[in-house]
Steps between C-alpha positions, in 0.01 A plus 500: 500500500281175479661256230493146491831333302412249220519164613800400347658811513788565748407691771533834517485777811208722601536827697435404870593139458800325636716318203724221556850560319571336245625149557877439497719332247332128401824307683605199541367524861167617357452208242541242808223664695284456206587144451415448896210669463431285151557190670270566791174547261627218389432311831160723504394369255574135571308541792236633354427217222606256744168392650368452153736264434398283853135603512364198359682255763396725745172418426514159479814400749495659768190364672414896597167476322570753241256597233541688184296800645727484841825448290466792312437688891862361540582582267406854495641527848885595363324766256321650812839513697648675164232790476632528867829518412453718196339766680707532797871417322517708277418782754761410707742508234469838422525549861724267668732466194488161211732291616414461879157446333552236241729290694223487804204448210780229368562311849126477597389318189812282512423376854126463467561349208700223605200458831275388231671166457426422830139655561286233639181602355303721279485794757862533576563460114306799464599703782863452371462554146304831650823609666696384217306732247611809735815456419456425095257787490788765651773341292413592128448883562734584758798286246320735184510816708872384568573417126379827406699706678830288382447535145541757228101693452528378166546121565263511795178359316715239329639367777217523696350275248761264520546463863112430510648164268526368856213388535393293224905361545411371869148362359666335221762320739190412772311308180944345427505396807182359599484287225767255657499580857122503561467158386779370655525691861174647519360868497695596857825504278340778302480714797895409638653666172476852639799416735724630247340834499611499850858320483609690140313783393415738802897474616541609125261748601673613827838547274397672173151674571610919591259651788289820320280736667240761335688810479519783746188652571269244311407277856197516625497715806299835652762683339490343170363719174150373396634413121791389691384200664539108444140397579175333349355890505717611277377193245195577562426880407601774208714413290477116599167402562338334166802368398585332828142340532535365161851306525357389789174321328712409245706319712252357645362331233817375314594363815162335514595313191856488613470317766167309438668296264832465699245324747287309342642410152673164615172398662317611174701327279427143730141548500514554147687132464794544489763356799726724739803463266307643225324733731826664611653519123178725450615762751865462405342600157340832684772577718748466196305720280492737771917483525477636120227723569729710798771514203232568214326761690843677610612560160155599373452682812787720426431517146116590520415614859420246797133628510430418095701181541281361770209550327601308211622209734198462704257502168697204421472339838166492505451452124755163576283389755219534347610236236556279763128451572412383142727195618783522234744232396781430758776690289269826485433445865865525568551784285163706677655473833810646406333779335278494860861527664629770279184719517431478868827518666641721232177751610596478786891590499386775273256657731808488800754650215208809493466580792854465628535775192183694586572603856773716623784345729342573851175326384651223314488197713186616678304518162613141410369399788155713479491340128642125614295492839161571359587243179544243759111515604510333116726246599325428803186469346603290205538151688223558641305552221650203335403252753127700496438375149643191534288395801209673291554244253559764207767317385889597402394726221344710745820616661683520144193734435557725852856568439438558127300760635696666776766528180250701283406687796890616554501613146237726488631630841816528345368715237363701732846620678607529117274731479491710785897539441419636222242731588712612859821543270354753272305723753583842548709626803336524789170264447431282738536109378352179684 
């Protein structure tokens, strides 16, 4: 039997497949490993909008001789390290078990981290911000695979949603904090703040976060079943083949727009006259509107499907950003970014909260990271790009108009899973479905 489960449907068992059972009691003990987990996409995602938030006095500071093409290398570096990370985390975690997982992914971006402040020069910057991204890059999927499994099937897309509220929470307190601190102590400080990732939250991880394994008889071994195994294969043929490729792209592009404007928005906002204070309220503005769109998109999420929902919110990310370029007053330039926030990152949480739904327990964590490793070829690519126009002389609209685009192009990929879910969900018995 060859079915495919709707996307936000909970999962259900197919003859020859392994099935996790169903997860215990949501406890006291449970809620605390979800916090944890919470709280370490929150330093994720600190860490990720952190060199955003020091990338100009990088540039001019430092005396390394950084350009806006070779920033935007830097600053692709961490996204590189991630799509690493990704890839080879989530993997393990269906493997090795989640919590031996996330607390390594958690330590190695902590202490790299923390190097930064005292790299010398450009090189070492990016070398450690590589090495850094490893550990980011593991973190989100192996905690989601983790979540998953702790939660009730019928709360898992919601809270999938809102754990992924991380992220925009740790950019929002980078922009907080580097408004006083950069000024005053310079962009090292920046770096020194993941020390409490190290000295609070990964003992809180060591206490409250429960070891789990894939169930008897899913590992991957000689001996395992074919339909029984936690591997990329298994993503990529019958049932799981179209749909995996397309969450993938998808990612790929919302993180494209994700990300590009975690990066270069601050610098953006400068070059388009306005001074780092202002520059920083900016991507407060988009990392705040992307706070309400993890809680926005988990209640619509539930009520309307992740798949439908994420269309809708990345039509109006790049419909947001595309009022940007006609160079709108200040107050609608506020408003457009949060919409940019909501639309983006709320994509984004919604594409994780489908496929943690979409694939069956043993596959889980190794489909996140399928769908987040390949997205993060998006987020590699999108400082890059940024810094290519700029030193092209295109001007800041022209990176408004990339990530508008990379937003459209989610939503018509988007549509796409829609409907092939569709299609896969009401074929007969027995057809084969890719």
């Amino acid at each position: 039997m060859n079915h495919t489960p709707s996307a936000a449907a909970p999962e259900r068992s197919t003859p020859g497949t392994a099935s996790a059972a169903p997860p215990p009691k949501f406890s006291r003990k449970s809620a605390m490993a979800v916090l944890v987990c919470w709280l370490l996409v929150v330093f994720d995602g600190y860490d990720l909008i952190v060199y955003g938030t020091v990338q100009s006095a990088l540039i001019s500071d430092t005396g390394w001789g950084l350009t806006k093409a070779t920033a935007g290398t830097v600053g692709s570096m961490a996204f590189a390290g991630m799509m690493i990370g990704a890839v080879f985390a989530g993997r393990m975690a269906d493997t090795w078990g989640r919590r031996r997982t996330i607390l390594g992914c958690s330590v190695l971006f902590s202490v790299f981290t923390i190097l930064c402040a005292f790299a010398p020069n450009a090189y070492v910057f990016g070398a450690l911000r590589l090495l850094a991204g490893i550990g980011l890059g593991g973190l989100v999927p192996s905690a989601n695979a983790l979540v998953a499994e702790l939660v009730p099937a019928k709360w898992r897309s919601t809270i999938a949603t809102l754990m992924m509220s991380g992220v925009p929470i740790g950019g929002s307190l980078a922009a907080l904090v580097g408004i006083p601190l950069i000024p005053a102590f310079g962009w090292p400080v920046m770096f020194l703040v993941a020390v409490l990732a190290l000295a609070v939250v990964i003992p809180l991880g060591l206490r409250y976060l429960p070891e789990t394994l894939p169930p008897a008889g899913t590992r991957t071994g000689p001996a395992a079943p074919e339909s029984g195994r936690a591997g990329f294969g298994s993503l990529l043929r019958a049932p799981y083949l179209g749909v995996s490729v397309l969450y993938a792209v998808a990612t790929l592009v919302t993180l494209f727009a994700w990300y590009g404007l975690g990066t270069w928005l601050p610098n953006l906002m400068q070059l388009a006259g306005y001074n780092l204070g202002s520059a920083l309220t900016f991507a407060l503005a988009l990392n705040l509107g992307a706070v309400v769109g993890s809680v926005a998109t988990a209640w619509a999420g539930t009520r309307f499907g992740p798949v439908p929902t994420a269309v809708a919110a990345a039509t109006v990310a790049a419909l947001a950003l595309l009022v940007l370029v006609t160079g709108p007053p200040v107050t609608v330039v506020y408003l457009m970014l949060v919409l940019a926030g909501v639309g983006t990152h709320g994509t984004q949480c919604l594409v994780i909260a489908a496929v943690a739904s979409h694939y069956p327990a043993h596959l889980r964590g190794t489909a996140l990271g399928w769908a987040l490793g390949v997205g993060r070829i998006g987020a590699v690519a999108a400082p890059q790009a940024g810094g290519l126009l700029l030193a092209a002389g295109l001007g800041v609209n022209s990176n408004f108009l990339a990530f508008a685009g990379a937003a459209a192009a989610a939503a018509l990929l988007l549509l796409a899973v829609g409907a092939k879910t569709i299609r896969t969900t009401s074929t007969p018995v027995g057809v084969n479905n890719v």
